[in-house]
N, C-alpha and C positions, 0 to 999 in steps of 0.2 A: 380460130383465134391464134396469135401470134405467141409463144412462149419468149418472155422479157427477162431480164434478169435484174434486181438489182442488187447494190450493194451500200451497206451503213460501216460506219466506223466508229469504234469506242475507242477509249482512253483510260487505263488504269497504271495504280504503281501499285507492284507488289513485291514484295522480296521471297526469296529463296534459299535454298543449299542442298548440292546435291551431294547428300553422303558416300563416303565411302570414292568420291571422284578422285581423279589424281591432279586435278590443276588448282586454280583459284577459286573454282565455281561451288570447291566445296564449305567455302565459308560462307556464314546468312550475306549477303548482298541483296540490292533493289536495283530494281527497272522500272524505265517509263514504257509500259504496254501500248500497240497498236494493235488491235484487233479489227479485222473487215472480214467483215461477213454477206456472202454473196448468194440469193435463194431466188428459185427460179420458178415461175408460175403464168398464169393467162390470165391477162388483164379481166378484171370484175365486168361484164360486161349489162347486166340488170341494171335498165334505166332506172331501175326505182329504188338501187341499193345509192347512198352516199355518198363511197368510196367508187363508184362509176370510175372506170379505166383504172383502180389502183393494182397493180399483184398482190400488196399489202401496205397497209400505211405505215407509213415511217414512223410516224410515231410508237403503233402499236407491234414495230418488230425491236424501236429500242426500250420497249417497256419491259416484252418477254428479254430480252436479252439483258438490261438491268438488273431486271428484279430474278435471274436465275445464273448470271454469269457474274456480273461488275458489283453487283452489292457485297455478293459474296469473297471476292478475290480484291476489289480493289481496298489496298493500305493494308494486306496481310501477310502473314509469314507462311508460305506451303512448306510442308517437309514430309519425305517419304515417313509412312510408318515406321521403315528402319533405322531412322535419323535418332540416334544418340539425343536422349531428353526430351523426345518430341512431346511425351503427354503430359510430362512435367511442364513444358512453354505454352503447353495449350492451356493446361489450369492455370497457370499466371495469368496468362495473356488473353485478351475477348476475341481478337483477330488471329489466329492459328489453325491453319487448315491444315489435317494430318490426312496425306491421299494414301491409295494402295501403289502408286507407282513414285517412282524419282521424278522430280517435277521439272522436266525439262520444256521444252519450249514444244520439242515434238508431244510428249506426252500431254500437255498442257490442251495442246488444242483437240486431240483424239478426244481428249474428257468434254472439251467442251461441245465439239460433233454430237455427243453420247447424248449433253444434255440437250443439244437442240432441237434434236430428230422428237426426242420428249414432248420438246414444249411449244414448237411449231402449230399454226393451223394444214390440217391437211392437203390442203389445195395449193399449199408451200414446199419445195425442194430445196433441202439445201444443195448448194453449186457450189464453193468454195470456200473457206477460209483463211486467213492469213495472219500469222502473230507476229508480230514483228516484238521481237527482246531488246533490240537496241536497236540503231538509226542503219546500222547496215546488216541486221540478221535477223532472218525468219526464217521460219518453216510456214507448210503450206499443207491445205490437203482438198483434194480434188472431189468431189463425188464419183467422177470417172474413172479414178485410178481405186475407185473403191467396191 
């Protein structure tokens, strides 16, 4: 059987700040997130399974990737644990995610690599990623370069 690839795209807005940065990025600001995520597998080949030719159903790769990535991140505030007030915003606020890294676009996506390899079925690879922070900046991350 053939190894396919495919790939789904999310959408979230989340804001930020990266402490201690020396430009603009270190005040809270928001983005419109693009996230695509690309995993790679051989088609379901069991006439008697449902999903018959799927690698995984679309559906149930934006469900894991909702209910573990975009529920969590989408309309919040990330701030490094080192970020000045952080646990103080977090007991204010219901949406405040305090990570161990600066929440940059690179970092961002390494974290969410972490959580998909988690919550994947196994007969899934992840192949790609890509975040897109604004309309002309992403980072990316390869399984091959990893």
């Amino acid at each position: 059987m053939p190894v396919i690839r495919i790939t789904k795209e999310f959408r979230f807005e989340m804001a930020h700040a990266l402490a201690g940065y020396d430009g603009k990025c270190k005040y809270i600001h928001g983005h419109s997130y693009v996230l695509k995520i690309t995993v790679t597998g051989q088609p379901i080949s069991d006439e008697n399974n449902p999903k018959l030719g799927m690698v995984i159903d679309f559906s149930d790769l934006k469900e894991t990737v909702n209910n573990n990535i975009i529920e969590r991140f989408d309309h919040s505030l990330v701030l490094s644990r080192k970020a000045a007030l952080a646990d103080e915003l977090k007991r204010e606020y219901q949406k405040v995610e305090i990570v161990d890294y600066q929440p940059t676009c690179e970092n961002l996506i390494i974290h969410f690599v972490k959580i998909l390899k988690r919550v994947l079925p196994e007969n899934v690879s992840l192949h790609h990623l890509q975040l897109s922070e604004t309309a002309t900046s992403c980072a990316e991350w390869f399984a091959t370069d990893n």
